[in-house]
Residue, then its C-alpha position, 0 to 999 in steps of 0.5 A: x646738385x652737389x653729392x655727400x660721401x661719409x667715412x670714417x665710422x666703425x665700432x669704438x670702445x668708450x672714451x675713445x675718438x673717431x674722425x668722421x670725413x665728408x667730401x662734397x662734389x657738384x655744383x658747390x656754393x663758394x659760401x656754403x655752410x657744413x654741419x653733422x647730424x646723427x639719429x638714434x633709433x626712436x629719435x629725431x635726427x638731431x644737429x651736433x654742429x656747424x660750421x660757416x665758410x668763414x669758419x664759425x662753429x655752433x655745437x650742441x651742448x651734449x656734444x660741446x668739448x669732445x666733438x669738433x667739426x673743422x673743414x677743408x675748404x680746398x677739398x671741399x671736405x667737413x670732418x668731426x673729430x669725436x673725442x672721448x666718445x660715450x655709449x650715447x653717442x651711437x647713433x648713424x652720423x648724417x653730413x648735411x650741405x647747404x649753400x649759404x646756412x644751416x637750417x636751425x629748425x628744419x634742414x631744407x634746401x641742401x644735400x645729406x650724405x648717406x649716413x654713416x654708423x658709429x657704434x661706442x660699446x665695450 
């Protein structure tokens, strides 16, 4: 089993930036792949980005240039930095672990952290 503790969200005014963290414990994959994940009210949680072990990013496109997701391999630990952050972006921000891959269509097979709200609002 491997756990998934989030921090880093708050309240934030447009345009400014957020470091989400996520650090994982447990019985963790010496390959394993890391991605964020948020869910607005009335909208399926959507994937924002994903990094392999080696270190091989993926972002959606509404996402592409002001987010960027990087890890820390010796801490076990993902981070997204959200830069220039748009009233859009609220949502609840979700870490997902999976051993090997990130899942394109259905996240299955790994572990989520618990969720972790982030507000962009004046």
């Amino acid at each position: 089993q491997v756990q998934l503790v989030e921090s880093g969200g708050g309240l934030v005014q447009p345009g400014g930036s957020l470091r989400l963290a996520c650090a994982a414990s447990g019985s963790i994959s010496s390959i394993y792949a890391m991605a964020w994940y948020r869910q607005a009210p009335g909208k399926q949680r959507e994937l924002l980005a994903s990094i392999t072990r080696g270190g091989t990013t993926n972002y959606a496109g509404s996402v592409k240039g002001r987010f960027t997701i990087f890890r820390d391999n010796a801490k076990n630990t993902v981070y997204l930095q959200m830069n220039s952050l748009k009233p859009e972006d609220t949502a609840v921000y979700y870490c997902y672990y999976h051993p090997f891959s990130i899942p394109t269509i259905a996240p299955s097979g790994g572990s989520w952290g618990q969720g972790t709200q982030v507000t962009v609002s004046s």
